[in-house]
KOLVEXSE-980745 format. One record per residue (C-alpha): residue number from 1; z, y, x. Coordinates in steps of 0.2 Angstrom, whole numbers, plus 5000, padded with zeros to 4 digits. Each point is the difference from the previous one (the first is absolute). Layout:
N
atom num: NUM w: Z v: Y u: X
...
//
This chain:
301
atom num: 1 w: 5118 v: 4984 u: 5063
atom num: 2 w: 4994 v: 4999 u: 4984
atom num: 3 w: 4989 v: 4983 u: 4994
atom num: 4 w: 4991 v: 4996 u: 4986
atom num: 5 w: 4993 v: 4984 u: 4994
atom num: 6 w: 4985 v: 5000 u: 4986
atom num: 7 w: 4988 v: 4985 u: 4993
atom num: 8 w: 4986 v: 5000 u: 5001
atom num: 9 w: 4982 v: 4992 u: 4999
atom num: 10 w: 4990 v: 4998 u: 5017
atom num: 11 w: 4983 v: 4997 u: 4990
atom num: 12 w: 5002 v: 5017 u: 4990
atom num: 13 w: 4992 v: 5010 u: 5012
atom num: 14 w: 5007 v: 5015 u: 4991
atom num: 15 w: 5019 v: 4995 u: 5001
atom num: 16 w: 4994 v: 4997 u: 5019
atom num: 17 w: 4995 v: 5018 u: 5002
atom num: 18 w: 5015 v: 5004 u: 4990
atom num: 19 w: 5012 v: 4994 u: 5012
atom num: 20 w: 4992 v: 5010 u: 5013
atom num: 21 w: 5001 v: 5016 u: 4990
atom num: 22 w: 5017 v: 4998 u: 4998
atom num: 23 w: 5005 v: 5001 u: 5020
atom num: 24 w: 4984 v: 5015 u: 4999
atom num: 25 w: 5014 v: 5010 u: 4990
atom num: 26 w: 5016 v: 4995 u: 5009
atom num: 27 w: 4988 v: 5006 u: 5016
atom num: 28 w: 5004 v: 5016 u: 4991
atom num: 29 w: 5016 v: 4999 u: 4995
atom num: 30 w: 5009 v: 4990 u: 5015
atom num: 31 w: 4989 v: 5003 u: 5013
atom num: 32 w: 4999 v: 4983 u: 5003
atom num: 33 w: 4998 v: 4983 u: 4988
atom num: 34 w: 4997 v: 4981 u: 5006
atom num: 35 w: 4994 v: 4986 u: 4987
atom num: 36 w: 4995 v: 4982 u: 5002
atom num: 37 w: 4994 v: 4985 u: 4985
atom num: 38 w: 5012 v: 4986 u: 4999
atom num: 39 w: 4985 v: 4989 u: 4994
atom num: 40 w: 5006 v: 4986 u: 4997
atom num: 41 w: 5012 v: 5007 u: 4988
atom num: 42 w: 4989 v: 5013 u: 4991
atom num: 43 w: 5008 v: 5016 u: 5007
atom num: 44 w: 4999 v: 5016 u: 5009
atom num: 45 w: 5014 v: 5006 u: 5010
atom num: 46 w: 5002 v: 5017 u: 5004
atom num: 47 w: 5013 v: 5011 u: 5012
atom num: 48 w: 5002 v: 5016 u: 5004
atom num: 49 w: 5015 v: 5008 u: 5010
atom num: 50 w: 5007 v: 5010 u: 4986
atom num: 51 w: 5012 v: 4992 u: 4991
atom num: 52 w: 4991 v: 5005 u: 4985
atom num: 53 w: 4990 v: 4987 u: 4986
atom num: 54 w: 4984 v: 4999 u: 5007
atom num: 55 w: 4992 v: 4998 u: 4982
atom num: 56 w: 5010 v: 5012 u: 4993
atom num: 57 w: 4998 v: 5014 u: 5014
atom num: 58 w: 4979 v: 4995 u: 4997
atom num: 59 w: 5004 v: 5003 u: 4978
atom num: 60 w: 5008 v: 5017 u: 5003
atom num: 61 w: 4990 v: 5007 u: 5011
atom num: 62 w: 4984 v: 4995 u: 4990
atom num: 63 w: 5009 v: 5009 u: 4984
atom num: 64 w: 5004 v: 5014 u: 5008
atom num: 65 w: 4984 v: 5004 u: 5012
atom num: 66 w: 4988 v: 5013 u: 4995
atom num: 67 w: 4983 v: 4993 u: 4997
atom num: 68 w: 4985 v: 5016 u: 5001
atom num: 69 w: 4980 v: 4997 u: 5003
atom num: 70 w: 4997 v: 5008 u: 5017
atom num: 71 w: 4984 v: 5009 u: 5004
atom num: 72 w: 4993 v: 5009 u: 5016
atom num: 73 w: 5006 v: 5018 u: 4997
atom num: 74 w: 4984 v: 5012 u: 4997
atom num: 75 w: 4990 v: 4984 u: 4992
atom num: 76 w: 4990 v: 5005 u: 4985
atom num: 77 w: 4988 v: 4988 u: 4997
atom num: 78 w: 4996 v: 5005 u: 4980
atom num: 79 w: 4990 v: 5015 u: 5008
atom num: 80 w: 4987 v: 4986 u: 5005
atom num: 81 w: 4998 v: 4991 u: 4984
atom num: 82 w: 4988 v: 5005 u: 4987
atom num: 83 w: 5006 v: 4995 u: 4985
atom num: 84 w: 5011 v: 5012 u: 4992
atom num: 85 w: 5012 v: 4986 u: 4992
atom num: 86 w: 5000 v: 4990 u: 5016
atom num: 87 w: 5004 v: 5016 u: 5009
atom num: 88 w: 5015 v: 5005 u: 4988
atom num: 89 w: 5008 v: 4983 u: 5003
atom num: 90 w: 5000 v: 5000 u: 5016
atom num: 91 w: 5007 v: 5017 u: 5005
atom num: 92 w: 5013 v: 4997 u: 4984
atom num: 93 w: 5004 v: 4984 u: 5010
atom num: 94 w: 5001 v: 5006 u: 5017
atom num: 95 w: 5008 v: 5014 u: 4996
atom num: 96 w: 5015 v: 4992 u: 4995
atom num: 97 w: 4999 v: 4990 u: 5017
atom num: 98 w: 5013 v: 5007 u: 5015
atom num: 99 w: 4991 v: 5007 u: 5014
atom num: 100 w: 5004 v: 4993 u: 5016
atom num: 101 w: 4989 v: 5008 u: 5015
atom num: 102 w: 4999 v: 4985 u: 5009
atom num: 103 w: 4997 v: 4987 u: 4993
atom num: 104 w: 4996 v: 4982 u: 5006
atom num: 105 w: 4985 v: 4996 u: 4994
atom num: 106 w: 4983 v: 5012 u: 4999
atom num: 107 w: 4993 v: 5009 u: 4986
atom num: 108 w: 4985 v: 4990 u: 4999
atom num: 109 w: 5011 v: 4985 u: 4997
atom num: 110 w: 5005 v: 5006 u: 4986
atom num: 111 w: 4990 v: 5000 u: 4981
atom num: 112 w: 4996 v: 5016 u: 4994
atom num: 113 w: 5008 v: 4995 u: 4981
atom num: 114 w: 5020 v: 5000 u: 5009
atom num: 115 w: 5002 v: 4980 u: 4993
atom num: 116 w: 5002 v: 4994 u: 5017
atom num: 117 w: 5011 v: 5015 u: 5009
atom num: 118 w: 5015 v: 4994 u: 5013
atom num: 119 w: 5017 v: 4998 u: 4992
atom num: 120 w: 5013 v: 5010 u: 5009
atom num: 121 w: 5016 v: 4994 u: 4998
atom num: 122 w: 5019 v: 5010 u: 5005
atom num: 123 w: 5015 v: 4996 u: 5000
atom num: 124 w: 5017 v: 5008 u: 5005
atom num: 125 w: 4996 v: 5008 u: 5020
atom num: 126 w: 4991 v: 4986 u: 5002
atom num: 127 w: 4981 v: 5003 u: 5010
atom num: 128 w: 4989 v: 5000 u: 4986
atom num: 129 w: 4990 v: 4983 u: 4997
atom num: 130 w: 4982 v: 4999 u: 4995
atom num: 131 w: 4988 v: 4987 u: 4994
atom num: 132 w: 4983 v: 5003 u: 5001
atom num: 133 w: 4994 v: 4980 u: 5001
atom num: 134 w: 4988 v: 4999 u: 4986
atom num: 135 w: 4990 v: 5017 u: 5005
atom num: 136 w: 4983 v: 4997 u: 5004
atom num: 137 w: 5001 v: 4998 u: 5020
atom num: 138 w: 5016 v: 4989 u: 4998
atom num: 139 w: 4994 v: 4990 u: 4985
atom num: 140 w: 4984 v: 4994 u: 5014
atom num: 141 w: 5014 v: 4987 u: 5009
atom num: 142 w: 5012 v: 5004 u: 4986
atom num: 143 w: 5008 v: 4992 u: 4983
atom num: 144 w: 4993 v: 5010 u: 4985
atom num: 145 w: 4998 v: 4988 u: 4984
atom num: 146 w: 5002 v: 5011 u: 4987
atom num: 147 w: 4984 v: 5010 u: 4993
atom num: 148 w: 4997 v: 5014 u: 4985
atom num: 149 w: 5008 v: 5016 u: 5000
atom num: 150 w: 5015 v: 4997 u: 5002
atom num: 151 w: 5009 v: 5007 u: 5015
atom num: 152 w: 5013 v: 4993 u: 5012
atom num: 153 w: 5012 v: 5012 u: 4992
atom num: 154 w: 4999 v: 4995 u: 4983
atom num: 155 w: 5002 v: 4982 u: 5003
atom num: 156 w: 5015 v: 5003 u: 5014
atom num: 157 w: 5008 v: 5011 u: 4986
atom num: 158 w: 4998 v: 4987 u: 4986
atom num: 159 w: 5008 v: 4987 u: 5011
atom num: 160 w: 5014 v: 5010 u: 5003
atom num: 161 w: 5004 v: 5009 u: 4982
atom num: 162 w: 4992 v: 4990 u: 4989
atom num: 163 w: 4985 v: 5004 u: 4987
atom num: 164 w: 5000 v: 5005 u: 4983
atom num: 165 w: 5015 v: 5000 u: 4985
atom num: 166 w: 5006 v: 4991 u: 4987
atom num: 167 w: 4999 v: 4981 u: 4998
atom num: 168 w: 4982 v: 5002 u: 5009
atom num: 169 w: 5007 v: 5005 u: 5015
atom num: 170 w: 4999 v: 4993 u: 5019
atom num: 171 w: 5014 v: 5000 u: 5011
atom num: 172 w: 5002 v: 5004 u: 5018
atom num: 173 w: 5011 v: 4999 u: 5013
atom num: 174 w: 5012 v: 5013 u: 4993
atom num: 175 w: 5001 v: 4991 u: 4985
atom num: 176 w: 5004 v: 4982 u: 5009
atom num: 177 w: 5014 v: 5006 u: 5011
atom num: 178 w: 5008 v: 5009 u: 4986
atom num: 179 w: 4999 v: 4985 u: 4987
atom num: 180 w: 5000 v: 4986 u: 5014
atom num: 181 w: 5008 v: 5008 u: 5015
atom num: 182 w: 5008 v: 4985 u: 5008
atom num: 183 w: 4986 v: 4988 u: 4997
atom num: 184 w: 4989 v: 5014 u: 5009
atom num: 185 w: 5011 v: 5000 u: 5015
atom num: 186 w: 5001 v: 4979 u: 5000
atom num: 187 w: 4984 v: 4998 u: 4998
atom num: 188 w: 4987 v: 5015 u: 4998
atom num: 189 w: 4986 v: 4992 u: 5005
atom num: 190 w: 4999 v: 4989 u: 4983
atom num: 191 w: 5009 v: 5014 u: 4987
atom num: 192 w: 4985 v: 5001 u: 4990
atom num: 193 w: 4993 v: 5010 u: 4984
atom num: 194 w: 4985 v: 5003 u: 4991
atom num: 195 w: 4987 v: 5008 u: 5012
atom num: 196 w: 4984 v: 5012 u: 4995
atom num: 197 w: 4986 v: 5006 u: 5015
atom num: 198 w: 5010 v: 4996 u: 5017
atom num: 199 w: 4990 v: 5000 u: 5017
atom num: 200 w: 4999 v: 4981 u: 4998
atom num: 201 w: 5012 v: 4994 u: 5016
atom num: 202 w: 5012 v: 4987 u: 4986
atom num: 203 w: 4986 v: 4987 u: 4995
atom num: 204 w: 5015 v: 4995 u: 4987
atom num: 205 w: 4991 v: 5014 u: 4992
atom num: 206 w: 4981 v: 5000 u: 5000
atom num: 207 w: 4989 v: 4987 u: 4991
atom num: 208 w: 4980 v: 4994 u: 5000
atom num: 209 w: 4995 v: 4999 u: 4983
atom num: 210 w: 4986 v: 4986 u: 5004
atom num: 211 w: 5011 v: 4990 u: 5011
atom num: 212 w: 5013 v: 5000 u: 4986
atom num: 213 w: 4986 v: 5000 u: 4987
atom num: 214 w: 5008 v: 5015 u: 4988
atom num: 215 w: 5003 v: 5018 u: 5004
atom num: 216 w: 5018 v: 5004 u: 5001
atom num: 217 w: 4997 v: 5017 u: 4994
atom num: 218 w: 4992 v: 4996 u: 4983
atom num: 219 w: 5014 v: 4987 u: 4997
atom num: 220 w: 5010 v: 5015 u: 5001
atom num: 221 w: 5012 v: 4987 u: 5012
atom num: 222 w: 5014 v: 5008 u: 5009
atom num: 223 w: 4999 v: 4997 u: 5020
atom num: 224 w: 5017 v: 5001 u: 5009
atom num: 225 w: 5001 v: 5007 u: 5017
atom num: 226 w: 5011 v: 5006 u: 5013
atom num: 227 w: 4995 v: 5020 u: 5003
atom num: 228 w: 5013 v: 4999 u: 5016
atom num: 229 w: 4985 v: 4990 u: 5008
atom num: 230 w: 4989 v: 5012 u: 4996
atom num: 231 w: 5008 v: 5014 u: 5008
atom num: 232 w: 5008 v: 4991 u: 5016
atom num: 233 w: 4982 v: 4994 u: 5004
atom num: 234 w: 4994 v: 5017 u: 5001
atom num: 235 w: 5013 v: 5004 u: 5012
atom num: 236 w: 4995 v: 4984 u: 5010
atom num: 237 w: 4982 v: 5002 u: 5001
atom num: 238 w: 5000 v: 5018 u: 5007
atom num: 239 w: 5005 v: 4995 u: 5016
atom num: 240 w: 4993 v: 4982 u: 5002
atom num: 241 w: 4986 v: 4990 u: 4993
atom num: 242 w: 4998 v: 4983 u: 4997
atom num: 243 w: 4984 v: 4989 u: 5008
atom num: 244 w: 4985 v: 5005 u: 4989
atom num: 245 w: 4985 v: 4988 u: 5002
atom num: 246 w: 4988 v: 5009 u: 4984
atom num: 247 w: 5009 v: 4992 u: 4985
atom num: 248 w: 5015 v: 4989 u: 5011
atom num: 249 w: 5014 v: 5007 u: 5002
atom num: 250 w: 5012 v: 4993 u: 5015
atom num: 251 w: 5019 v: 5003 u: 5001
atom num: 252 w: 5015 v: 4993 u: 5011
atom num: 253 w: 5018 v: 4997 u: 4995
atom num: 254 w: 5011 v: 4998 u: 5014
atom num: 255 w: 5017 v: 4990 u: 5003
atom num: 256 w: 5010 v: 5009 u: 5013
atom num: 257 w: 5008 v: 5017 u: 4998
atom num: 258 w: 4989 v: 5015 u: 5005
atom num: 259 w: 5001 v: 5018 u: 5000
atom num: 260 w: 4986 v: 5010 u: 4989
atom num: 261 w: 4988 v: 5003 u: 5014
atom num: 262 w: 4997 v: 4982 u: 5004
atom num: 263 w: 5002 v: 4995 u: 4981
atom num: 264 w: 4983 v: 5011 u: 4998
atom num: 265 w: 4993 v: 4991 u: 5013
atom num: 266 w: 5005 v: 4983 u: 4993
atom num: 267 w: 4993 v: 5001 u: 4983
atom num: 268 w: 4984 v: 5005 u: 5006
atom num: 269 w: 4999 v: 4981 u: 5004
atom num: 270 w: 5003 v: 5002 u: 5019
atom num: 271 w: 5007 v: 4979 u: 5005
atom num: 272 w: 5012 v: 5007 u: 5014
atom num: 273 w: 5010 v: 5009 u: 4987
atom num: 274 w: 4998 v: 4989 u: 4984
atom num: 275 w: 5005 v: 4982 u: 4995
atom num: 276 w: 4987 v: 5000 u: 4985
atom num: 277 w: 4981 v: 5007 u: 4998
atom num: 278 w: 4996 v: 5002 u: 4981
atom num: 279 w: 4985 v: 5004 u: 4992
atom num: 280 w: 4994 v: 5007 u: 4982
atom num: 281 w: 4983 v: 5005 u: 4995
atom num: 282 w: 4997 v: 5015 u: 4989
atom num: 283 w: 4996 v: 4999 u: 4983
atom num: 284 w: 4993 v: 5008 u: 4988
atom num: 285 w: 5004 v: 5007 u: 4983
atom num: 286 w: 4986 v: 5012 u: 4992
atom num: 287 w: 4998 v: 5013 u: 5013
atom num: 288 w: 5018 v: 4997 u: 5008
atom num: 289 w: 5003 v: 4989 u: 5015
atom num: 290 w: 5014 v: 4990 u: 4998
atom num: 291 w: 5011 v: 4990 u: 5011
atom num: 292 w: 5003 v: 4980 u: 4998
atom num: 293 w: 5013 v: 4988 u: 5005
atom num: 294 w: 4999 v: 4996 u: 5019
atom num: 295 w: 4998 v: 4982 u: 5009
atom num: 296 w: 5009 v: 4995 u: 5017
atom num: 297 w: 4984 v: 5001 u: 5014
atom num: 298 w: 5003 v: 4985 u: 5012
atom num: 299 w: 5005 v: 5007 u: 5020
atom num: 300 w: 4982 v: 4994 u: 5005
atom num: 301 w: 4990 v: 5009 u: 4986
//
């Protein structure tokens, strides 16, 4: 048996939802993964029975996975739009997408422009592993903060390999395990770099230019961020949710070893599972929602 201990920050809900996504992929790799908070010492504690590193099993497989848009096979939306430029994007962009004949969403949750198509992921013979959370039907109870035209792909891409060239350019997660590798493994929650467009889960990386009275963006101000969090909340949130009152947002950590399953149903904020209830309140940051450090709900709230 292999264990792994990680810090990390109980009132960033993102980190949170990372920890989660990490036993997500072990799921896939081990077949079976257990993880607990040591909250009073700041830390995650993870075990799996391979004797493999947990962290650096999770690193590997993300660098060596196949990411591809998915879309229901025989879906051809572009013959609907009339505008010819729309039209052409769209059957360029879904074009490109894999076909997959079933699919698990509907066509009508999905927007005829391709920017919010599933994300199918592969990896060795491992069962091929789908997220789909931010499409239209999902998004309803679902976790999509990010807005524009960008899609899922781009932003999941970017995180992992980076953006851009030169001295301009933004890291991702290859970069950081290659420059940083052990402090990745020791302590990947909180390996940061400079950050563009991200689906918002790390609020180390968003901003409200009133509440901070300037606009980040014109001041040309680097933000630093952790793309890991980005990713391993994506993985999280496709098969549990956290509580969702309109713009407050509840979410358990627990102290006591649990497998996967029951982890889900502990950071939804269920009390038999979780030693702590949190909440955040989504923000906002022009059209983007964004998500805000969390405060500890008292047991009778």
């Amino acid at each position: 048996m292999a264990e792994a201990r990680i810090p990390v920050d109980i009132l960033n809900p993102g980190q949170v939802f990372a920890c989660l996504g990490l036993m997500e992929i072990l799921e896939i790799l081990e077949g079976h993964a257990e993880g607990k908070f040591d909250i009073s010492e700041n830390i995650f504690v993870i075990r799996t029975p391979d004797n493999n590193h947990p962290i650096e099993s999770v690193l590997e497989y993300l660098l060596n996975c196949e990411f591809r848009m998915a879309a229901p096979r025989g879906w051809k939306p572009w013959e609907h739009i009339k505008n010819k430029t729309k039209a052409r994007k769209s059957r360029d962009t879904i074009s490109k997408a894999e076909k997959i004949e079933r699919i698990m969403c509907k066509n009508e949750d999905l927007n005829d422009t391709g920017t919010n198509l599933p994300i199918c992921i592969t990896y060795a013979e491992k069962d091929a592993f789908i997220i789909y959370q931010w499409c239209n039907a999902a998004m309803q109870q679902g976790l999509k903060l990010y807005s524009g035209n960008r899609s899922a792909f781009d932003i999941v891409k970017n995180m992992l390999y980076g953006k851009g060239r030169g001295a301009n350019a933004i890291k991702g997660i290859y970069h950081l395990y290659k420059e940083k590798r052990e402090e990745m493994i020791e302590n990947p929650l909180n390996t940061m770099t400079e950050i563009g467009g991200s689906f918002n889960f790390d609020p180390r990386s968003t901003w409200d230019a009133i509440n901070i009275g300037y606009s980040i963006d014109k001041q040309k101000q680097k933000i630093l961020s952790s793309p890991l969090v980005e990713v391993l909340s994506l993985y999280c949130l496709q098969y549990t949710l956290p509580k969702i009152i309109k713009s407050d947002i509840f979410y358990g950590v627990w102290g006591a070893f649990l497998p996967t399953s029951l982890c889900r149903v502990a950071l939804g904020g269920n009390r038999y599972f979780c030693d702590k209830v949190l909440m955040f309140r989504l923000g906002t940051s022009g059209k983007n929602k964004i998500v805000t450090y969390a405060k500890e709900v008292a047991s009778n709230d």
